[in-house]
ROFI-541791 format. One line per 3 residues: their letters; for each residue z, y, x of N, C-alpha, C. Coordinates in steps of 0.1 Angstrom, whole numbers. Last residue first. Layout:
BEGIN
a = Z,Y,X,Z,Y,X,Z,Y,X  ...;
END
This chain:
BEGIN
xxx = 1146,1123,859,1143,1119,848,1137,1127,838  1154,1144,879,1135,1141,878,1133,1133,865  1180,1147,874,1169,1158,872,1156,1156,869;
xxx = 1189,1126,883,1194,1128,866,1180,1144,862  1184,1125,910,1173,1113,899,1178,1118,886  1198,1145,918,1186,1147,918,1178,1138,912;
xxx = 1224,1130,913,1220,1141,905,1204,1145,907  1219,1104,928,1220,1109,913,1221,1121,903  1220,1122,952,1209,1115,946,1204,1113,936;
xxx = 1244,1130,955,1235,1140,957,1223,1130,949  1261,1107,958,1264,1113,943,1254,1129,942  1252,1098,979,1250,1088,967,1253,1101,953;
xxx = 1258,1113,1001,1248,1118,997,1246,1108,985  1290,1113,994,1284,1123,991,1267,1120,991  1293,1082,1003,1292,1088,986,1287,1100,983;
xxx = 1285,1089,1026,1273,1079,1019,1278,1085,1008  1308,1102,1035,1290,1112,1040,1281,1105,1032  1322,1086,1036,1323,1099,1027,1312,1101,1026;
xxx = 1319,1063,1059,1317,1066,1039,1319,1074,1028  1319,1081,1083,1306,1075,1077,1309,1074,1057  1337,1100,1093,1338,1096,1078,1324,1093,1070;
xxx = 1324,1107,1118,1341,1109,1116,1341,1100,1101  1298,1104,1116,1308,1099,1130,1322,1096,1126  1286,1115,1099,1281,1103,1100,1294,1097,1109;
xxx = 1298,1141,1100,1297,1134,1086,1297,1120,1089  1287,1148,1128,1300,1149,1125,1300,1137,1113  1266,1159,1140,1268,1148,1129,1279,1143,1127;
xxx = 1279,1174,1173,1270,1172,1161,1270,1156,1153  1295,1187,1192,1301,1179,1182,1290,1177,1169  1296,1187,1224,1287,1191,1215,1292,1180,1202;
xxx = 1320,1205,1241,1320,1190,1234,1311,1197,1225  1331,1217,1278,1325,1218,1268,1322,1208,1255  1358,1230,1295,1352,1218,1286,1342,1222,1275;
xxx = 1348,1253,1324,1355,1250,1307,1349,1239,1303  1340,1260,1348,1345,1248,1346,1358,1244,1334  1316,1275,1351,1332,1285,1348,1341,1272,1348;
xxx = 1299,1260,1343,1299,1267,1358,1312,1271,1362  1300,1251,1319,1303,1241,1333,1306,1250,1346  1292,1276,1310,1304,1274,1306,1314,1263,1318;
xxx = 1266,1279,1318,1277,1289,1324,1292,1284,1320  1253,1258,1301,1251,1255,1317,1263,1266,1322  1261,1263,1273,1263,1254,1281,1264,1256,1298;
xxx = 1265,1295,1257,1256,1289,1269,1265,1279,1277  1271,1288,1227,1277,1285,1238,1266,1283,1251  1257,1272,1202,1263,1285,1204,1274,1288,1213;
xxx = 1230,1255,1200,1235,1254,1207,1241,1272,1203  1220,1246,1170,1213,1254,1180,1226,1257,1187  1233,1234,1153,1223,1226,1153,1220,1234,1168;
xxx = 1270,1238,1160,1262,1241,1152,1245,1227,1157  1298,1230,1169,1293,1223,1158,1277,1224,1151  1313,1228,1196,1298,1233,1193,1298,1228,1181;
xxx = 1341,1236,1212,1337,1228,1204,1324,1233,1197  1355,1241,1241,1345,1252,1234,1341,1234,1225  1389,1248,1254,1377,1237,1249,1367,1243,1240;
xxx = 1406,1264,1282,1398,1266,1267,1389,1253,1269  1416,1263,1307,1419,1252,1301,1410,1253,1282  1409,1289,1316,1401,1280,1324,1407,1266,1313;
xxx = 1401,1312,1290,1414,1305,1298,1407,1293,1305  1373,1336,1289,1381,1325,1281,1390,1320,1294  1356,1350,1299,1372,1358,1296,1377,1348,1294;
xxx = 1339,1343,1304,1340,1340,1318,1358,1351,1312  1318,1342,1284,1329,1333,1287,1336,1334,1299  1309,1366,1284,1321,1364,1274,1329,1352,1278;
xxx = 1289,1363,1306,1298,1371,1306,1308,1375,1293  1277,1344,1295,1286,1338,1308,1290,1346,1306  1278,1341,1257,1268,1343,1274,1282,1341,1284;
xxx = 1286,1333,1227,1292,1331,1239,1282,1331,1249  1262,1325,1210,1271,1336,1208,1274,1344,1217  1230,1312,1205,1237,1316,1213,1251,1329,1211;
xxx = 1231,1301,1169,1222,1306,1180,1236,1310,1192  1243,1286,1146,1235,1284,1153,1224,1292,1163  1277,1288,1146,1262,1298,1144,1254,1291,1151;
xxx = 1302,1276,1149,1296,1272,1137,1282,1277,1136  1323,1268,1175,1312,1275,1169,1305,1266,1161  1359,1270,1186,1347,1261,1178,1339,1271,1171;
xxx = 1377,1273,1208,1367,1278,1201,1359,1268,1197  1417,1271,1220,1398,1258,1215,1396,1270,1208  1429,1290,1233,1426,1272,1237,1416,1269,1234;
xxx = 1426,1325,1238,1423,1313,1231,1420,1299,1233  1428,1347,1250,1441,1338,1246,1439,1327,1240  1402,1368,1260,1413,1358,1269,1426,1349,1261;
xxx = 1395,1378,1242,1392,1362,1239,1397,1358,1251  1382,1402,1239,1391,1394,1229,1395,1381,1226  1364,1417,1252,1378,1419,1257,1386,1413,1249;
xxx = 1337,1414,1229,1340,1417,1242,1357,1419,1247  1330,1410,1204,1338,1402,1211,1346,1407,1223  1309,1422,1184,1325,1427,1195,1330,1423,1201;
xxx = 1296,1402,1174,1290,1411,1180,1302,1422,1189  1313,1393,1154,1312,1387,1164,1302,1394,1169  1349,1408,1144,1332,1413,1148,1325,1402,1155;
xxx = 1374,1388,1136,1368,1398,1148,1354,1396,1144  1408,1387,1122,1389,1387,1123,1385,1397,1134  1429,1364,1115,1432,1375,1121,1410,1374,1124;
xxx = 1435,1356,1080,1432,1353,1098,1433,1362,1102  1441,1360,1050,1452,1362,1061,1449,1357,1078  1424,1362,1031,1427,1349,1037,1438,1349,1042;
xxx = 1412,1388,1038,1420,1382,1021,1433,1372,1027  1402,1386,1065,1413,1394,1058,1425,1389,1051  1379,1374,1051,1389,1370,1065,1400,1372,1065;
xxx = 1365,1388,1032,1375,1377,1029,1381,1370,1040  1361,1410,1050,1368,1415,1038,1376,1399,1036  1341,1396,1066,1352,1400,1073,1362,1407,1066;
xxx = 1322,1392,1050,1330,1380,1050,1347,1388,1060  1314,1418,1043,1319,1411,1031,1330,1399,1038  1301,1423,1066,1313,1429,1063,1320,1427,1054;
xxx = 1289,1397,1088,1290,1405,1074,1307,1409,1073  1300,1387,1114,1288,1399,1115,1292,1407,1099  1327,1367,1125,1314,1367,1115,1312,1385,1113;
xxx = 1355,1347,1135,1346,1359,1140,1333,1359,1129  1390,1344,1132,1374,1341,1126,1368,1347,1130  1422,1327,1141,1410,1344,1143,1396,1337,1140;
xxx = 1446,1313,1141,1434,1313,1129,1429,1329,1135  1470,1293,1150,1471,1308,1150,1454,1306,1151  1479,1262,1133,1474,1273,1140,1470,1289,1137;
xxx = 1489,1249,1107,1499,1258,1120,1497,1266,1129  1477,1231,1100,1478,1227,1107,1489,1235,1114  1464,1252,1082,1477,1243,1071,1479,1233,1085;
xxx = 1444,1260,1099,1459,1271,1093,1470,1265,1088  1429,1244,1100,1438,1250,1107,1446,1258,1106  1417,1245,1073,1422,1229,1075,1433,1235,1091;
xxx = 1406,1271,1073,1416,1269,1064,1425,1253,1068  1386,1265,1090,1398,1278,1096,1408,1274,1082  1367,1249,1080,1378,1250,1089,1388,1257,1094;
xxx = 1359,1258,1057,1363,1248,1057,1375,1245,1068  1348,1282,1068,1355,1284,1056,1364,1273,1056  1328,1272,1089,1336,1279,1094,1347,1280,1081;
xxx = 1310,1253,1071,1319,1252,1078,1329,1257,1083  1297,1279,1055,1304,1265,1048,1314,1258,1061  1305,1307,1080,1298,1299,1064,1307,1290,1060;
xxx = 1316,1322,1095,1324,1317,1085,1317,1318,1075  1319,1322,1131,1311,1321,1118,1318,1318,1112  1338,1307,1152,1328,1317,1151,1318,1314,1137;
xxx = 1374,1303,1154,1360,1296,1144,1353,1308,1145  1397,1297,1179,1386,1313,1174,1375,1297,1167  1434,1298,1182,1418,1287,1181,1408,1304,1172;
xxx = 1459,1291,1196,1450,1302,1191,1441,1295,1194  1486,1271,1185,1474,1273,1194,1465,1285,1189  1504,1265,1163,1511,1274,1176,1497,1277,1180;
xxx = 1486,1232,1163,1502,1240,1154,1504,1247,1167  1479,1216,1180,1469,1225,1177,1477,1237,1166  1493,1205,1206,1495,1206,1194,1487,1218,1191;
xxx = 1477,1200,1241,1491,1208,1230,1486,1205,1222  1460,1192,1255,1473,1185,1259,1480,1194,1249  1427,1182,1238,1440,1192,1247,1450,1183,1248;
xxx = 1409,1165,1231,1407,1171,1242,1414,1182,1246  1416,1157,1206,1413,1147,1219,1413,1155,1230  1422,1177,1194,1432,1172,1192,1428,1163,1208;
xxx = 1389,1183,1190,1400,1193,1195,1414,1188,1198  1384,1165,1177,1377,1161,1184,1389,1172,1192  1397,1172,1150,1402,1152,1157,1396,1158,1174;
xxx = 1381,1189,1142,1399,1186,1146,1402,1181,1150  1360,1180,1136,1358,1189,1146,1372,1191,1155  1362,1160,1117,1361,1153,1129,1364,1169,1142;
xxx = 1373,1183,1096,1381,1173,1101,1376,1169,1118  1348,1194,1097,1358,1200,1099,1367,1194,1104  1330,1173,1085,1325,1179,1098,1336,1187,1104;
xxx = 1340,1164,1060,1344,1151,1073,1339,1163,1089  1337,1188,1046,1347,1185,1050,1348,1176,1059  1305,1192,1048,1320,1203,1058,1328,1201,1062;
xxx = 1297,1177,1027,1293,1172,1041,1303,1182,1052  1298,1194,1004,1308,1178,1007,1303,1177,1027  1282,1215,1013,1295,1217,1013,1305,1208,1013;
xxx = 1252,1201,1014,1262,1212,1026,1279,1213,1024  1259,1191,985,1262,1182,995,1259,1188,1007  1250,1214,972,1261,1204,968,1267,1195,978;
xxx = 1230,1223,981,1239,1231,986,1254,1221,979  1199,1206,996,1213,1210,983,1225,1213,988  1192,1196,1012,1193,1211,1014,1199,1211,1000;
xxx = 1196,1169,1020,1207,1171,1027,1205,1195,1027  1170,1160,1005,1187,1161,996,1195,1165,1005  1143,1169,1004,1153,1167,1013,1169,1169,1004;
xxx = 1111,1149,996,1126,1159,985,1138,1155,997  1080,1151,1008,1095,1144,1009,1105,1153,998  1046,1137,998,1061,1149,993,1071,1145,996;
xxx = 1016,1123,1012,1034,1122,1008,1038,1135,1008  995,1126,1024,996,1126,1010,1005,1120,1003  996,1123,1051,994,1110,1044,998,1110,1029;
xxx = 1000,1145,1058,988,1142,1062,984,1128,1057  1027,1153,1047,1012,1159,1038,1000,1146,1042  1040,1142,1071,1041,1131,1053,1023,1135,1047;
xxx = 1032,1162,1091,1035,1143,1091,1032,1137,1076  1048,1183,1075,1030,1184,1079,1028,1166,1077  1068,1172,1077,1066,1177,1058,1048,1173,1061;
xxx = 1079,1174,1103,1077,1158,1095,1067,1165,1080  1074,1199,1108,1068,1192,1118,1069,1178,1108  1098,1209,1099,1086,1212,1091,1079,1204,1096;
xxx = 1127,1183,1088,1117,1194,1098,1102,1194,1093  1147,1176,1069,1137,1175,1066,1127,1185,1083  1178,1168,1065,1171,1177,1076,1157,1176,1078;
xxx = 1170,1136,1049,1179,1144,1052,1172,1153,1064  1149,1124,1021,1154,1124,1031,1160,1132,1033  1125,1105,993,1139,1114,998,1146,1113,1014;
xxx = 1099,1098,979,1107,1097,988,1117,1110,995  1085,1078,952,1095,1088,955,1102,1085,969  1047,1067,952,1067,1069,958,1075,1081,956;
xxx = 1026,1077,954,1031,1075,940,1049,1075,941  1009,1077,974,1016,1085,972,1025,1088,958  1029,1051,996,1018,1057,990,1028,1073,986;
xxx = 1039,1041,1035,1042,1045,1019,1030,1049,1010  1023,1036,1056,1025,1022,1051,1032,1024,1032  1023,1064,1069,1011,1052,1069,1013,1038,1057;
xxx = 1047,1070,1073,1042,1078,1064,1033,1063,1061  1056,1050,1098,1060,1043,1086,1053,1049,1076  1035,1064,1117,1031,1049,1117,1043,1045,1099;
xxx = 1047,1089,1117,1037,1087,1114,1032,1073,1106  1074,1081,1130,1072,1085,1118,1060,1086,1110  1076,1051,1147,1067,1068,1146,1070,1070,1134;
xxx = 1103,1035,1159,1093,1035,1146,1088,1050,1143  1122,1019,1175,1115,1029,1174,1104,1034,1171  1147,1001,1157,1136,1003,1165,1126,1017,1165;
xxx = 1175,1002,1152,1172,994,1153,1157,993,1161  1186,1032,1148,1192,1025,1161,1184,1011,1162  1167,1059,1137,1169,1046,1135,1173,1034,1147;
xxx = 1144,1084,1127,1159,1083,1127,1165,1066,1130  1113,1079,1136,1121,1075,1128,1134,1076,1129  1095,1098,1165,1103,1087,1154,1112,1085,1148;
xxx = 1094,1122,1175,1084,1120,1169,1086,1099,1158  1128,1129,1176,1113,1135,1182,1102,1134,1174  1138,1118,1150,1144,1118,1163,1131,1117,1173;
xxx = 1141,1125,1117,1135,1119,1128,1142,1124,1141  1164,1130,1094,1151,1117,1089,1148,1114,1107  1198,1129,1104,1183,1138,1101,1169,1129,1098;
xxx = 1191,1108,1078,1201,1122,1078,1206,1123,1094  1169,1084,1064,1181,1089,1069,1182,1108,1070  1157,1080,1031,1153,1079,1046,1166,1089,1053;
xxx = 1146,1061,1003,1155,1066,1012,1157,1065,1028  1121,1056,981,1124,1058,992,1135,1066,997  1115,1038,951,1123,1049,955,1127,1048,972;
xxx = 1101,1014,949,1099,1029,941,1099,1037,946  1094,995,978,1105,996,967,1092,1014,960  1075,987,998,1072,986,983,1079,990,977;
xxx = 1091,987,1022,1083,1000,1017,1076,994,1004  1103,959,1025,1113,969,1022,1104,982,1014  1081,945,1033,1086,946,1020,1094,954,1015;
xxx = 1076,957,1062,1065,957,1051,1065,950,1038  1102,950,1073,1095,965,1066,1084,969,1053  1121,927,1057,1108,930,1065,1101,941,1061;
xxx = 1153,934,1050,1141,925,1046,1131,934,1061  1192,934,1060,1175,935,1063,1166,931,1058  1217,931,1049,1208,925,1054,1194,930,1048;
xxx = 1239,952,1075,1231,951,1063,1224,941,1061  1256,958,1092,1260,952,1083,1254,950,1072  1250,975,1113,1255,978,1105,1261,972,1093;
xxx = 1227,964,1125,1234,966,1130,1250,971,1123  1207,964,1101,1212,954,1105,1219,957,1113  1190,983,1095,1203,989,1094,1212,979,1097;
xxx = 1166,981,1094,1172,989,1105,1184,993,1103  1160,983,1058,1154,983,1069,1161,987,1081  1171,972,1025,1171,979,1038,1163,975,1049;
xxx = 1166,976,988,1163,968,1004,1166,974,1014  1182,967,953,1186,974,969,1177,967,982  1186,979,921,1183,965,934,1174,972,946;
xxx = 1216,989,914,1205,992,918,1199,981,927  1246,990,909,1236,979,899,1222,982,907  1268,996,923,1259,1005,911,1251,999,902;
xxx = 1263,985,945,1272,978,937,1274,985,924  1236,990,954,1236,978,953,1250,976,938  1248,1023,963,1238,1017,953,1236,1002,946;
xxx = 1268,1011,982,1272,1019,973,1261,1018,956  1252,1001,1003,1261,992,997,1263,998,982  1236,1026,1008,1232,1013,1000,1241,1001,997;
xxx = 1260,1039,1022,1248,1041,1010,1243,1032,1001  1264,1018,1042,1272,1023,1034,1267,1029,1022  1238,1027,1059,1244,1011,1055,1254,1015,1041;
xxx = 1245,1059,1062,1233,1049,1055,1232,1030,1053  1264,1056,1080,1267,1061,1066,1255,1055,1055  1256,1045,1100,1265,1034,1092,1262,1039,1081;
xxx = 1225,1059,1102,1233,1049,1109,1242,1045,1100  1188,1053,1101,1196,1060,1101,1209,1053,1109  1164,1028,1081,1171,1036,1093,1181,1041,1092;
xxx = 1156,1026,1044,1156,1031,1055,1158,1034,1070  1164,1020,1016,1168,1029,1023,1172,1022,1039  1145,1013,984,1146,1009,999,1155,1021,1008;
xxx = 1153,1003,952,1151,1013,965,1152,1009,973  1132,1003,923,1136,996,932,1141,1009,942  1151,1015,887,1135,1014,902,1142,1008,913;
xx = 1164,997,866,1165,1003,872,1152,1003,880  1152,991,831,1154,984,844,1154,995,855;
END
């Protein structure tokens, strides 16, 4: 007989999750997801299940990831034991301390590198869609700069290219700037920048720390869109307004653009992490 699960908060993708489980055969509870099309039991039945599933990013300050109520994370740790299996997304250190102090282990499925890389694609896409909203030209022809070329940056400068776009990558390793090359982009040092960036419409950053200071952006074209994908702001915001360039913080993309990709991917992360603990 399958274990019970409960999953948790969060937003569609996580409704969608557990649809996904349910029609898997898994007997299924939710919590806070009624907005979404779920039906809901009462918390304090939903936390009996076995198996706990908790959104992507699990918290939002000091509570619960969760559009339905604003639930401490503390206050739910309190109500799991320690015998549960519980799984979550973007795990912060500050929650791990939270769980320990209630003699919980979270297992973050959103650091498997299996599902960083499914999760790229809807974050690439939406990052297009969002670039597409916010110019007046065809992104075919356009010079577009991807800062970084991890999993996202990879993802995208390739989904722009088969778009048409004129493709320059920027990234520090000299290996990646070998397969920039390969690729056929046009690459830049991102520590070089300097004098390279008057032509570009949309930038989209992928690094999570400050790239672009006011005196790099102050080269960009007064019509440039700076598209932010990362966690840590890579664009000094406040100089960017100043310069009066658009700025779009494009985070959670997965959840936004292609809630039920983001559920099958983290569904098919799960199962492999339960094919392991078996």
């Amino acid at each position: 007989m399958e274990k019970t699960i409960a999953v948790l908060g969060g937003d569609r993708r996580m409704a969608l999750l557990a649809r996904l489980l349910a029609q898997d055969g898994y007997p299924v509870r939710t919590w806070g997801l009624g907005a979404f099309g779920a039906e809901d039991t009462p918390l304090e039945e939903a936390v009996c299940a076995e198996r706990i599933v908790l959104p992507v990013p699990l918290s939002r300050g000091k509570n619960l990831n969760c559009t339905a109520s604003a639930l401490p994370l503390c206050g739910l740790f309190a109500l799991l034991r320690a015998e549960q299996s519980i799984y979550a997304g973007g795990v912060k250190d500050a929650d791990r301390i939270a769980a320990a102090e209630h003699g919980l282990t979270l297992t973050d499925y959103l650091a498997r590198e299996e599902l960083a890389v499914r999760n790229g694609v809807p974050t690439a896409e939406g990052a297009i869609a969002a670039a597409m909203a916010a110019t007046e030209v065809t992104l075919c022809g356009t010079p577009c700069l991807v800062v970084g070329f991890g999993r996202i940056g990879k993802l995208l400068a390739h989904r722009l290219r088969g778009l048409g776009a004129e493709v320059t990558v920027s990234a520090r390793r000299l290996d990646d700037l070998a397969w920039i090359d390969a690729f056929g982009y046009r690459g830049l040092h991102t520590n070089r920048l300097t004098g390279k960036l008057g032509d570009f419409r949309v930038v989209f950053n992928t690094v999570p720390h400050t790239v672009l200071s006011g005196e790099l952006l102050r080269e960009l074209p007064q019509d440039c869109v700076l598209i932010d994908l990362a966690s840590q702001p890579g664009f000094d915001r406040a100089a960017a307004e100043a310069l009066g360039l658009k700025c779009i913080s494009a985070l959670g993309l997965p959840g936004k653009a292609a809630p039920e990709t983001a559920a099958r991917a983290i569904w098919t992360t799960l199962k492999k992490i339960w094919e392991e603990e078996a």
